[in-house]
C-alpha positions as CSV (number, residue, x, y, z in Angstrom):
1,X,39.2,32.3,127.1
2,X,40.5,34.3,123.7
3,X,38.1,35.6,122.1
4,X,37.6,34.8,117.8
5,X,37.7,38.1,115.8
6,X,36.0,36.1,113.2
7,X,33.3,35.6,115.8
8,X,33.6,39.3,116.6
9,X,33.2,40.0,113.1
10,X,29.9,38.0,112.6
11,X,28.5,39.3,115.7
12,X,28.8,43.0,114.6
13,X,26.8,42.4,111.6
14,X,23.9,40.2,113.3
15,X,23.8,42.7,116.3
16,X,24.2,45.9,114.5
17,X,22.4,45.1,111.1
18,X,23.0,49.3,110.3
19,X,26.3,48.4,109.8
20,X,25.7,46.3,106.8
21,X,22.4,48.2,105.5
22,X,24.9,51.4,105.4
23,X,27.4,49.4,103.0
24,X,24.5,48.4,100.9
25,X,22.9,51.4,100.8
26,X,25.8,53.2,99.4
27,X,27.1,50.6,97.2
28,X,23.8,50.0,94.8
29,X,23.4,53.2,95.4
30,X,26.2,54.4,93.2
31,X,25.8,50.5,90.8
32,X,22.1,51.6,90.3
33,X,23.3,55.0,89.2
34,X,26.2,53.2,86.9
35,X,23.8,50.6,85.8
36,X,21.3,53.2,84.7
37,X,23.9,55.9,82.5
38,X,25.2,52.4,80.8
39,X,21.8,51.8,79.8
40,X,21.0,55.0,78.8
41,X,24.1,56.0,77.1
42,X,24.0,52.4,74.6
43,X,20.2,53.6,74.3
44,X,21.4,56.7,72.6
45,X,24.2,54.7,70.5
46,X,21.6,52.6,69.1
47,X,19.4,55.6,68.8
48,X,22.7,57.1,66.1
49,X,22.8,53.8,64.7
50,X,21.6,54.4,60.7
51,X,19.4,51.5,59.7
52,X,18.0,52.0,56.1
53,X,14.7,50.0,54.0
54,X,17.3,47.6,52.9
55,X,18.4,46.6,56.6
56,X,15.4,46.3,57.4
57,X,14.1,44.1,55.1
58,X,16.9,41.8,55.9
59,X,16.4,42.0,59.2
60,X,12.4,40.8,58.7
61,X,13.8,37.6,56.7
62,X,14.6,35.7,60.0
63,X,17.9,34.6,57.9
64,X,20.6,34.4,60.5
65,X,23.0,35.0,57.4
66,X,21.0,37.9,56.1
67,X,20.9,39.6,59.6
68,X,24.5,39.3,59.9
69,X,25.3,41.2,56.9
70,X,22.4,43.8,58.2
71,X,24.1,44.4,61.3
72,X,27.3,44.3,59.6
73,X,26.2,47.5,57.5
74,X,24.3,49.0,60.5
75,X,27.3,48.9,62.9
76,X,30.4,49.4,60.7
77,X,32.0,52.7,61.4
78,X,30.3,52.9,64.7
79,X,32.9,51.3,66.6
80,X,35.1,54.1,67.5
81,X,32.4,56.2,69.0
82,X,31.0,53.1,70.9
83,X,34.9,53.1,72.2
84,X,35.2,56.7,73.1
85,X,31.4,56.5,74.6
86,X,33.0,53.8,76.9
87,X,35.6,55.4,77.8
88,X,34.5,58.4,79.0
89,X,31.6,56.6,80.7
90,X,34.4,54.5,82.6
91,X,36.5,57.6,83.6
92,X,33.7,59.0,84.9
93,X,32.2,56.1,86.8
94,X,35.6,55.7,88.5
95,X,35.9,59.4,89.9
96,X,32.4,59.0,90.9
97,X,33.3,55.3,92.9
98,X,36.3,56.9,94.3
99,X,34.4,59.9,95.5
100,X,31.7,58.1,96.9
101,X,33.7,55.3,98.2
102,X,35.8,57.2,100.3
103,X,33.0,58.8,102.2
104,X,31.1,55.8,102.7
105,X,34.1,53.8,103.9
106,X,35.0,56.4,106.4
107,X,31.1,56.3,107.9
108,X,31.3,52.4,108.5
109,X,34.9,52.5,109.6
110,X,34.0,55.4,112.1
111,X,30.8,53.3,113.6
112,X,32.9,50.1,113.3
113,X,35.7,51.7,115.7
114,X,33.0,53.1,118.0
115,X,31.4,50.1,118.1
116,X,34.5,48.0,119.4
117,X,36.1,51.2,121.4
118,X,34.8,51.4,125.3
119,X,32.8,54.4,125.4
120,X,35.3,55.9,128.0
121,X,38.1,56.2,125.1
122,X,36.3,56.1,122.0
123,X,36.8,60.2,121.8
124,X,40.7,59.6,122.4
125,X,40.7,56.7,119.5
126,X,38.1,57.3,117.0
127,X,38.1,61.4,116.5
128,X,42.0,61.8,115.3
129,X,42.6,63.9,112.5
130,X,42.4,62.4,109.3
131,X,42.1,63.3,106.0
132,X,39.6,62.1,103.5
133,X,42.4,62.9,100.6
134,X,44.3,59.6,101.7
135,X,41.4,57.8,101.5
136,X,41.0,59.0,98.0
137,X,44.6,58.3,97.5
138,X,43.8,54.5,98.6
139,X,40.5,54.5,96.6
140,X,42.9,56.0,92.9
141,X,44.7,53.1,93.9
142,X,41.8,50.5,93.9
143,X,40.6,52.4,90.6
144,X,44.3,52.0,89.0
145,X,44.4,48.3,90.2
146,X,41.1,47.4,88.3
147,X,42.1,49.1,85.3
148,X,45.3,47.2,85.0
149,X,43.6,43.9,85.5
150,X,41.2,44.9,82.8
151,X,44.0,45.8,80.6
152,X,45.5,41.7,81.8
153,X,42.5,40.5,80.8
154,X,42.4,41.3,77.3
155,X,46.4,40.3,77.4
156,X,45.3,37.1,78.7
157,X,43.1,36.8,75.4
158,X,45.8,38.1,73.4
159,X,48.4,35.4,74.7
160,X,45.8,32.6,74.5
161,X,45.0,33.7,70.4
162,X,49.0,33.4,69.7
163,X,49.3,30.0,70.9
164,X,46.2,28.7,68.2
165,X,47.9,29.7,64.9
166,X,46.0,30.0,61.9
167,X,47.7,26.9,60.2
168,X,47.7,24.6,63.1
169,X,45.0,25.6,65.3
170,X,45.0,24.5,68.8
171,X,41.7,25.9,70.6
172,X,42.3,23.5,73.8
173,X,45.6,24.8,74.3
174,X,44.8,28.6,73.5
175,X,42.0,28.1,76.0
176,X,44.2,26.6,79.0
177,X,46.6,29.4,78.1
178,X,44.3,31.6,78.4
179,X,42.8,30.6,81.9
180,X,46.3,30.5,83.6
181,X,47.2,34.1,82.6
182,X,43.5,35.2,83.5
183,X,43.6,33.1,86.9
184,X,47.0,34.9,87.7
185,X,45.8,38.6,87.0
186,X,42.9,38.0,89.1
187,X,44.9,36.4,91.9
188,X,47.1,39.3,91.9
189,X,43.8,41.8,91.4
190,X,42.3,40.3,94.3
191,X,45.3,40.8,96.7
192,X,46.2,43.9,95.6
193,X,42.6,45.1,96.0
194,X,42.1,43.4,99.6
195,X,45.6,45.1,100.8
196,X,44.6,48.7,100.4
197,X,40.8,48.3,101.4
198,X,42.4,47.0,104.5
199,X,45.0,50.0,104.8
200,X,41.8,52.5,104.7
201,X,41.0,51.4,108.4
202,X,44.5,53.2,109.5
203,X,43.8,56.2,107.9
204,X,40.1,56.9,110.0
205,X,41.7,55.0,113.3
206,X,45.1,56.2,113.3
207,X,45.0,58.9,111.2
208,X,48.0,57.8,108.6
209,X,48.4,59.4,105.3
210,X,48.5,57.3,101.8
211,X,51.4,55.3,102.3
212,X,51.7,55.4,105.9
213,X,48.4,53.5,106.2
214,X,49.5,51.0,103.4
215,X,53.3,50.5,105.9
216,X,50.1,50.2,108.6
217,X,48.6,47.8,107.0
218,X,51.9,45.6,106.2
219,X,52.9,45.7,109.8
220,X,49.3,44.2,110.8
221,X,50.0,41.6,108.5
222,X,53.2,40.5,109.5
223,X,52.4,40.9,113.3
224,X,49.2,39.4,113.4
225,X,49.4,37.1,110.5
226,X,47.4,34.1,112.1
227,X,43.8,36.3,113.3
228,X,44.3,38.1,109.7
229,X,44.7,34.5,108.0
230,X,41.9,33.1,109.7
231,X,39.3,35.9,109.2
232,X,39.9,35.8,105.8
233,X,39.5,32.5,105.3
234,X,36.4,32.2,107.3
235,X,34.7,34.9,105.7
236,X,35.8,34.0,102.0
237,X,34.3,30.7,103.0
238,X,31.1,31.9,103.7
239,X,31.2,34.2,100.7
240,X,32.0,31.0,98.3
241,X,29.2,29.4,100.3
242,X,26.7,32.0,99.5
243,X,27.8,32.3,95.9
244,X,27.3,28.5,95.4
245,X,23.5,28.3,97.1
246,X,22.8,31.4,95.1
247,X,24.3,30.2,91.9
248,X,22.1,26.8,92.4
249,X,19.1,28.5,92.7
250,X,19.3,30.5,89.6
251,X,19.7,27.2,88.0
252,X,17.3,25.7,89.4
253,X,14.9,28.4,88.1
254,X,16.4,28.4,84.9
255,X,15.2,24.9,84.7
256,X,11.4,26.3,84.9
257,X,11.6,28.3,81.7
258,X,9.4,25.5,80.2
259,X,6.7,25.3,82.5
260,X,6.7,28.9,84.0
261,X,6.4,32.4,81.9
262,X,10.1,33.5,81.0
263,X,9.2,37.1,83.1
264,X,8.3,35.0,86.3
265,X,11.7,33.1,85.9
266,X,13.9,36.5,84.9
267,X,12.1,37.8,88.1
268,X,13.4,35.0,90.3
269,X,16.9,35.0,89.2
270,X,16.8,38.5,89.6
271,X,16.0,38.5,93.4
272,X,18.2,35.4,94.0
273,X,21.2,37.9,92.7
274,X,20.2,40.4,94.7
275,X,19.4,38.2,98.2
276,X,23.3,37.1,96.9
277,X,25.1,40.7,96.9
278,X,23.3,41.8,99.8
279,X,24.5,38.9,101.8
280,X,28.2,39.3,100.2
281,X,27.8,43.3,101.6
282,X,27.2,42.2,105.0
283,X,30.0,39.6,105.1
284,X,32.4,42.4,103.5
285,X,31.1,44.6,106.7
286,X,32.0,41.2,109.1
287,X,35.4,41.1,108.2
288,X,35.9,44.6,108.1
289,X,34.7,44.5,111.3
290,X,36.7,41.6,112.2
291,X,39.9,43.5,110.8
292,X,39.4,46.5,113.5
293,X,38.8,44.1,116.5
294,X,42.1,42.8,114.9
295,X,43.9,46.6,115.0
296,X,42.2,47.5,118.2
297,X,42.8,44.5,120.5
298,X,46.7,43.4,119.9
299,X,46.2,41.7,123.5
300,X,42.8,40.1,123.9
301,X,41.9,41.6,128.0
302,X,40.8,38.4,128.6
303,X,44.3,36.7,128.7
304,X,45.6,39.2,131.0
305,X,42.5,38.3,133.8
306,X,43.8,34.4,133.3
307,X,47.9,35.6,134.4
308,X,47.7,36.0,138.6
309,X,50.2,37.6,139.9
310,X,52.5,36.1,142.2
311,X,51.2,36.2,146.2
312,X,53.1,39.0,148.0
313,X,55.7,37.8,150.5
314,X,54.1,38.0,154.2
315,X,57.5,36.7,156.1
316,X,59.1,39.5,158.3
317,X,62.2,39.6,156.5
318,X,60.9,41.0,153.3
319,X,58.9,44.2,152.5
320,X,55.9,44.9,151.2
321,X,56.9,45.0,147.7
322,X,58.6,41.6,147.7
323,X,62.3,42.9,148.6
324,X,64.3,41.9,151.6
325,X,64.1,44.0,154.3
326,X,67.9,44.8,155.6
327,X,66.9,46.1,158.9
328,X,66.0,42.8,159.7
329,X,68.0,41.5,162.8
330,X,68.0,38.2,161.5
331,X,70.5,39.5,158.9
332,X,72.6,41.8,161.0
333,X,76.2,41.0,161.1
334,X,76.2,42.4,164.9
335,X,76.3,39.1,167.3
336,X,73.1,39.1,169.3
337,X,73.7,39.8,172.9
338,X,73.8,36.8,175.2
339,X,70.6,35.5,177.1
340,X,70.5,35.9,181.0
């Protein structure tokens, strides 16, 4: 019987957990690293922020109008430095991702491909020559991608404010505007982004360059569109599945905050989140997974064991390879002499 990639897929992950504890490790790794220069860099804005005797006494009046102007006059000016502090912290995050990304990627891809290779060829198919540079090139890619749907994003905005004008408002309309454009952008983010992490698998097993693993990666789509179809769906399946029970038990912790101590709550939503993006890092691994048994195994083996081959001829007037013997004297065009 064929075997399921999708069922090859969740099999790596439950019988190689090191698979999926790589991807995490690398992957928090570099968000706990981004996480903590975010939160010490807006530290240090707030630190440069000037607050006088005046803000402050406006700020001790518990007057939601009087802290407004207070923080008005303690943030105005400050917004192009918070811009260019952004910015540089986001250039900077995304060379550090790409870096980091494209070494981690090739580790999992390398024990993925060993993992479904027999032993006896895994030399011959897993140590080509590749580069790292087009997995960089793939990764720049990713990194360009995101910052286009970012820049969609605030378009989506903009479009939605032009439809509300200022002398006949229309919030409802602005809004649905608004999450059409958005729900578009990230359709196209999300495909975009899923075609070239699946084109860095061609560049560790086949050894393709940029573009040559992205032509790769089109080809495995076209020729194996129904496997490639169904893992995906599968797997986003169980992701949306795991986002759902994790995003019902954050609320039904929320729904503590008047019995138990606001910490103890913050505490439990924060390990729900994490339970969640550590399960979402193992199914990414799955499907990865599931991707190279894809690549690997155009013909599953075990449809070739169910195709016998025909029975050989045993008769005397063929040979052993099937054909027709024409030394045969049953076929001779000499007469056959007479009996005595």
């Amino acid at each position: 019987m064929k075997r399921s990639p999708t069922l090859e897929g969740f099999k790596a992950i439950f019988r190689q957990p090191s698979f999926g504890l790589a991807e995490l490790t690398w992957r928090w790794s570099l968000g706990f690293a981004g996480l903590s220069l975010f939160i010490l860099a807006l530290v240090e804005y707030f630190d440069t922020l000037p607050v006088g005797a005046a803000d402050r006494f406006l700020l001790r009046t518990r007057q939601p109008v009087l802290i407004g102007r207070a923080l008005e006059h303690i943030l105005r000016g400050s917004a192009l430095r918070l811009g260019e502090a952004g910015l540089l912290l986001g250039l900077a995050f995304a060379v550090a991702w790409v870096a980091v990304a494209s070494l981690g990627r090739a580790a999992t891809l390398k024990a993925l491909l060993t993992y479904f290779v027999e032993p006896a060829s895994s030399l011959h198919e897993t140590e080509r020559s590749w580069r790292l540079r087009s997995l960089v090139g793939l990764n720049s890619f990713r990194a360009a991608v995101t910052l286009a749907a970012a820049v969609g994003y605030l378009g989506a905005i903009l479009i939605g404010g032009t439809v509300s004008a200022k002398d006949d408002p229309s919030p409802g309309s602005a809004f649905l505007v608004f999450l059409i454009v958005f729900a578009l952008v990230n359709l196209a983010w999300l495909v975009v982004n899923w075609f070239l992490s699946l084109a860095s698998l061609f560049v560790v097993a086949e050894g393709e360059d940029t573009f040559g693993a992205m032509a790769a990666a089109a080809g495995l789509c076209r020729e194996r569109a129904g496997s490639v179809l169904a893992v995906t769906f599968w797997f986003g399946l169980a992701h949306g599945g795991a986002f759902l029970f994790a995003s019902l038990a954050a609320v039904l912790l929320l729904s503590f905050l008047a019995v138990l101590p606001g910490g103890v709550v913050f505490g439990g939503v924060l390990l729900v989140t994490l339970l969640y993006l550590a399960v979402a890092d193992f199914l990414h691994v799955g499907r990865l997974a599931a991707y190279v048994y894809i690549a690997k195994n155009p013909e599953d083996p075990a449809i070739s064991e169910l195709i016998q081959p025909d029975p050989p001829n045993t008769s005397p007037s063929s040979s052993s390879d099937g054909r027709i013997d024409p030394d045969e004297l049953i076929l001779s065009d000499l007469p056959l002499p007479a009996s005595p």
